[in-house]
N, CA, C and O of each residue as an XYZ file, in Angstrom:
300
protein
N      66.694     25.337     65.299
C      65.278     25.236     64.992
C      64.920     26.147     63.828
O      64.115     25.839     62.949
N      65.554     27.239     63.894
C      65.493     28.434     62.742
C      65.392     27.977     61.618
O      64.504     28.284     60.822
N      66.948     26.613     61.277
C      67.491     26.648     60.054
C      66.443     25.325     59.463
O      66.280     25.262     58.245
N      66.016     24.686     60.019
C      64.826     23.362     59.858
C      64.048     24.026     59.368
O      63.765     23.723     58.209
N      63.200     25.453     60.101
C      61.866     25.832     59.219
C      61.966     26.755     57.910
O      61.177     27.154     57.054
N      63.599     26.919     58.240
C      64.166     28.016     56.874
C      63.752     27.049     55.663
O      63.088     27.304     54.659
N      64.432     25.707     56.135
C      64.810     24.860     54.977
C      63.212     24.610     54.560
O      62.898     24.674     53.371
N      62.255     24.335     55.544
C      61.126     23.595     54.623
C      60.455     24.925     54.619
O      59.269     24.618     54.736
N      60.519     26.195     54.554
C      60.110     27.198     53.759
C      60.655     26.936     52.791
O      59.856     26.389     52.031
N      61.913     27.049     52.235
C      62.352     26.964     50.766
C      61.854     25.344     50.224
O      61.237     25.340     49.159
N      61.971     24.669     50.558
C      61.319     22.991     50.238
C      59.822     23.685     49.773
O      59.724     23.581     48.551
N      58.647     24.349     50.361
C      57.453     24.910     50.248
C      57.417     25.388     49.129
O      56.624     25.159     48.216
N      58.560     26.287     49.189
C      58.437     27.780     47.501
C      58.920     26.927     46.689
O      58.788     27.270     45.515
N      59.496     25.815     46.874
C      60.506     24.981     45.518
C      58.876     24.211     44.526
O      58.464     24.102     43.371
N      58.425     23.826     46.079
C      56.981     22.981     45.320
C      56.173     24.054     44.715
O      55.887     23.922     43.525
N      55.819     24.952     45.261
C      54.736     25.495     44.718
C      55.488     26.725     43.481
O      54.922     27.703     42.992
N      56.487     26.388     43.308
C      57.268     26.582     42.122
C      57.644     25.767     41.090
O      58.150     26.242     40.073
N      57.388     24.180     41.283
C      57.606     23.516     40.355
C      56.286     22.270     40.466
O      56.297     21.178     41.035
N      55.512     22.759     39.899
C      53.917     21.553     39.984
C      53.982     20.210     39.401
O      53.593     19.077     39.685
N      54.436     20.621     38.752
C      54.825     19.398     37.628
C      55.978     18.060     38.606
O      55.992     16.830     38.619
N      56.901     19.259     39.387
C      57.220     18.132     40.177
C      57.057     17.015     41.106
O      57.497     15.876     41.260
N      55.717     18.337     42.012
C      54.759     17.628     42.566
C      54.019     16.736     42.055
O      54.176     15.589     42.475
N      53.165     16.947     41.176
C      52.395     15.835     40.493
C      53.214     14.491     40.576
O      52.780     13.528     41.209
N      54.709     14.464     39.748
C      55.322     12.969     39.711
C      55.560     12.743     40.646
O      55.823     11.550     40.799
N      55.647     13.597     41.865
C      56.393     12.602     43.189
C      54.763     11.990     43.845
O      54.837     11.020     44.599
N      53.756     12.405     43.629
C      52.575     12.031     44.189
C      52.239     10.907     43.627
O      51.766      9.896     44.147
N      52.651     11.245     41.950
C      52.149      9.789     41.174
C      53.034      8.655     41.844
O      52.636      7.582     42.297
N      54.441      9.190     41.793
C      55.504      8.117     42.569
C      54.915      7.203     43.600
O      54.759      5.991     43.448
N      54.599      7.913     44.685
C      54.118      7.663     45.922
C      52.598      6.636     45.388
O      52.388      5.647     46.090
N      51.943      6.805     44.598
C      50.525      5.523     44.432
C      51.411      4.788     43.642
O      51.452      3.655     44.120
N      52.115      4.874     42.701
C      52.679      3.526     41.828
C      53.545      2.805     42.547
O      53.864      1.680     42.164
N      54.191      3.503     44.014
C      55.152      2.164     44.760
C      54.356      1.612     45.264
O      54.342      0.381     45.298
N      53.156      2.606     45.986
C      52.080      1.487     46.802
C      51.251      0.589     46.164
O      50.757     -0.391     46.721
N      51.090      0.888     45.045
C      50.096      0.067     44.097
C      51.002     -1.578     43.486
O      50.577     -2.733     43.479
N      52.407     -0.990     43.018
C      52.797     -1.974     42.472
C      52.825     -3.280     42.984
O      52.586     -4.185     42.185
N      53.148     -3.657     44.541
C      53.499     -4.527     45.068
C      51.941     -5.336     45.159
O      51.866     -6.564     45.173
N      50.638     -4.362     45.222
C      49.336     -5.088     45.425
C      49.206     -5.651     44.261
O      48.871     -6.836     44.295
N      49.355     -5.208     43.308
C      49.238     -5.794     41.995
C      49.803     -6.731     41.844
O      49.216     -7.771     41.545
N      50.792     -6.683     41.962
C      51.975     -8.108     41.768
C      50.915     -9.180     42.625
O      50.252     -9.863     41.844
N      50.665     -9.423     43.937
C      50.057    -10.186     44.567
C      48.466    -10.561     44.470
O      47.767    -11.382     45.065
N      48.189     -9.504     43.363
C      46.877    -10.116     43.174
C      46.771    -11.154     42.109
O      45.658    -11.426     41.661
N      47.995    -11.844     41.603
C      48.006    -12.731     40.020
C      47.120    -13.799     41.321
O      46.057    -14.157     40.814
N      47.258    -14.351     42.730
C      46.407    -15.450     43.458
C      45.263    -14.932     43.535
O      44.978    -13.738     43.441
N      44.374    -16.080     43.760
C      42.946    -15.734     43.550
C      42.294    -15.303     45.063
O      41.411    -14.446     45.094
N      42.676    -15.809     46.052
C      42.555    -15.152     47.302
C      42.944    -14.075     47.534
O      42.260    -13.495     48.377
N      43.958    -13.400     47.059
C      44.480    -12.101     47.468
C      43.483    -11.618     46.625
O      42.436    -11.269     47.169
N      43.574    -11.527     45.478
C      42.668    -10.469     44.587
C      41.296    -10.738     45.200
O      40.725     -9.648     45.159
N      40.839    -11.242     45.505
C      38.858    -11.034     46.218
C      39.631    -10.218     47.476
O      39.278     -9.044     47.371
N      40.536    -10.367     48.613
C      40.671     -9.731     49.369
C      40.948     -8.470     49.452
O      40.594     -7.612     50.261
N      41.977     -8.424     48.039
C      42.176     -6.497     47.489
C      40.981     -6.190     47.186
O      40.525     -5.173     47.709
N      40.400     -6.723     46.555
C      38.489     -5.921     45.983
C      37.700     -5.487     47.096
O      36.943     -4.516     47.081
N      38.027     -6.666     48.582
C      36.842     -6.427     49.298
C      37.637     -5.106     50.456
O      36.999     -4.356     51.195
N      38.875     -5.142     50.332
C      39.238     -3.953     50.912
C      39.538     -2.695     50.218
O      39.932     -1.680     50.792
N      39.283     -2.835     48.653
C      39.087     -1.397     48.181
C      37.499     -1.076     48.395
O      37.190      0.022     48.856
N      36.586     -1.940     48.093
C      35.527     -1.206     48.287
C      34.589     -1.074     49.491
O      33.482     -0.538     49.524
N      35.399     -1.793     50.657
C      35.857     -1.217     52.348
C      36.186      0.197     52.003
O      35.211      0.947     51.952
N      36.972      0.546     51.836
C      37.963      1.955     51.589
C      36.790      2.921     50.850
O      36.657      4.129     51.044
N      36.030      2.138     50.017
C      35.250      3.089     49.055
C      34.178      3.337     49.959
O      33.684      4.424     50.260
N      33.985      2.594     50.216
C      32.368      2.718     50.925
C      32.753      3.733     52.429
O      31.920      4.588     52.729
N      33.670      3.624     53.068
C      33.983      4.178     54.380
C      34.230      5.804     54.045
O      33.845      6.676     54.824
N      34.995      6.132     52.648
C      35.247      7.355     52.394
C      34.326      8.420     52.503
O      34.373      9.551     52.986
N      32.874      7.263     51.506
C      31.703      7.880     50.834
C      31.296      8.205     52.741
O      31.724      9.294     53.125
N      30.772      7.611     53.504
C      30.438      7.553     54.567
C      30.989      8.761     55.618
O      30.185      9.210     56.434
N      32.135      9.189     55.588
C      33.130     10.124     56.327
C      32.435     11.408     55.481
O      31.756     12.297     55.995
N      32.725     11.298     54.279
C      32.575     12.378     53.471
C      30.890     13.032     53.668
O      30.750     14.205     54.015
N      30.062     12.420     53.490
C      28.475     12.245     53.982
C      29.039     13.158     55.026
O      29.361     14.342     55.125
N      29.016     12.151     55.709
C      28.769     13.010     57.613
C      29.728     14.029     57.490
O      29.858     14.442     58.642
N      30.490     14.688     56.742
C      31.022     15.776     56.785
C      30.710     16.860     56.711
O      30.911     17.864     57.393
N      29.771     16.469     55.127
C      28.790     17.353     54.291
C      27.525     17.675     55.263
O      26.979     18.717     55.626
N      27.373     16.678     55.445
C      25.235     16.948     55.708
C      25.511     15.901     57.486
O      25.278     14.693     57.452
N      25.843     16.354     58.426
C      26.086     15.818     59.575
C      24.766     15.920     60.389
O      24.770     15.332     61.471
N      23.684     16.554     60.040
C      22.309     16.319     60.600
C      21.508     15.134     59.762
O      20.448     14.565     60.022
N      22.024     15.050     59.142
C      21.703     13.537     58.159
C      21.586     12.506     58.861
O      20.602     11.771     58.777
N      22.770     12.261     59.815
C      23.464     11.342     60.036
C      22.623     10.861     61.565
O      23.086      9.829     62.050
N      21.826     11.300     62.102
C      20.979     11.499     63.649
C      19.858     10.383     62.562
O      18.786      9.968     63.003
């Protein structure tokens, strides 16, 4: 158990020692998820369905985020 939290201590100091690395593996991580939606939006049904579930996603964020901020708002 020792040598697991040894390792992602040093995994920890490696990141917050190299930012730049972080950044590309984060960008990594939205361009695999992104690519495949993209590809599937060239049909015209998928793309209204990606729109209406990004701005699902948009609108729900704004909403979470609200009641986070100002939660007597929300009564």
């Amino acid at each position: 158990m020792y040598v697991i939290v040894n390792q992602m201590g040093e995994f920890f100091s490696n990141v917050f020692r190299y930012p730049k690395y972080l950044i590309t593996i984060v960008l990594g991580v939205f361009a695999s998820f992104l690519d495949p939606l993209i590809q599937r939006s060239k049909n015209p049904i998928t793309a209204i369905s990606l729109i209406g579930a990004l701005i699902s996603a948009i609108v729900t964020f704004y909403f979470v985020v609200k009641a986070m901020v100002l939660p007597s708002s929300m009564i």
